[in-house]
N, C-alpha and C positions, 0 to 999 in steps of 0.2 A: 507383955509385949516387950521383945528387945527392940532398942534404940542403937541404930547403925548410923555411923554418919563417915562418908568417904575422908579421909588428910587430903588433906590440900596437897598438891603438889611438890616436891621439891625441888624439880627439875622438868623443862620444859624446853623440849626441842621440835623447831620450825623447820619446815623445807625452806632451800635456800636455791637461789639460782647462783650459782657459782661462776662467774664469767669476770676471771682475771682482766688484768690489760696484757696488750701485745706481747710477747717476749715472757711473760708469767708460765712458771710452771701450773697446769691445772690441778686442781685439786680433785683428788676422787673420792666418788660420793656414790652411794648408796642410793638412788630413787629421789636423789636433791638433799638426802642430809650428811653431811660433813662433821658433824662434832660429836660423833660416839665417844671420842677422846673425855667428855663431859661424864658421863655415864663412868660411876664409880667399877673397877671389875670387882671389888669382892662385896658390895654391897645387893643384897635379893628384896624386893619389893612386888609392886603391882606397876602394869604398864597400860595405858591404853591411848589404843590412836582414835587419829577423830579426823574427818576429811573438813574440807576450806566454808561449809557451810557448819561448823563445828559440831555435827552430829557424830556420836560414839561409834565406828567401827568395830575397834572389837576391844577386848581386854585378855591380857594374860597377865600371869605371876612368875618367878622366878626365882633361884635362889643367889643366881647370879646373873646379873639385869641385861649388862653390856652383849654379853655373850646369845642371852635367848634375844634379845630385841636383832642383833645384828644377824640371828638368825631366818628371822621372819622375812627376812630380806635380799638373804643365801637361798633358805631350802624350798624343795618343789614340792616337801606335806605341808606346810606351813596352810594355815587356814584364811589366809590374806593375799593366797600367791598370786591369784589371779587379780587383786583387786591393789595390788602395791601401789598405782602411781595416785590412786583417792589417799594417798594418806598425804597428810599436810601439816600434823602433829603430833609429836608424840608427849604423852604426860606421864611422867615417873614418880612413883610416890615408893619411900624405902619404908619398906617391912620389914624388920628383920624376923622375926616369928613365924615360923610356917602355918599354923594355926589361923592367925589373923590375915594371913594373905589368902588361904583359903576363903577365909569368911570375906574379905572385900573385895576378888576377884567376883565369886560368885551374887553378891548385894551391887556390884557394879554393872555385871553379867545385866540383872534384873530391872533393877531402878533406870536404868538408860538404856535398855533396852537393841541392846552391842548386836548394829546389824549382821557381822560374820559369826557369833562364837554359835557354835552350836551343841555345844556340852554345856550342862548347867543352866541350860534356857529352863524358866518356870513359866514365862509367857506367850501366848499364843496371838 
């Protein structure tokens, strides 16, 4: 039996409601989150959102984080497109190994059970 156990986190981004005062320039935001700035760009890990009752939406991997996450957000194949404004958190965990990020993409896929992903689903 192999023994999987997800990393904790290293970074953890919240939707935000962005509402400066009068005269403030606004800041633009992506579906309420503002601080991809946070989000290393040459660092690659695993990503997963989770909507405000903290259940797993979905999970991907990357080799570069900032870039695929701000894409789920951009593009219109993206497997979340229709379901953007349920996200309320994003959890980043750096991988640098592709190997490993395979293997805890898809052990996250599984274990919680990621209501959108639908590649790598072993549960029914």
């Amino acid at each position: 039996m192999i023994k999987i156990s997800m990393p904790s986190p290293d970074l953890v981004l919240r939707k935000n409601d962005q509402k400066g005062n009068p005269g403030e320039i606004d800041i633009i935001s992506k579906y309420g989150f503002t601080d991809y700035l946070k989000i290393p760009r040459d660092k690659g890990g695993v990503f997963m959102f989770y909507n405000l009752n903290d259940e797993l939406l979905f999970v991907g991997k990357a080799r570069k984080l900032r870039l695929r996450i701000k894409k789920h957000f951009e593009d219109n194949v993206s497997a979340v497109k229709d379901h953007r404004d349920e996200i309320a958190e994003i959890a980043i965990c750096y991988v640098e190994d592709p190997v490993e990020r395979e293997i805890y993409e898809t052990y996250a896929i599984n274990k919680e059970k990621a209501k959108y992903n639908v590649d790598k689903v072993f549960f029914n």
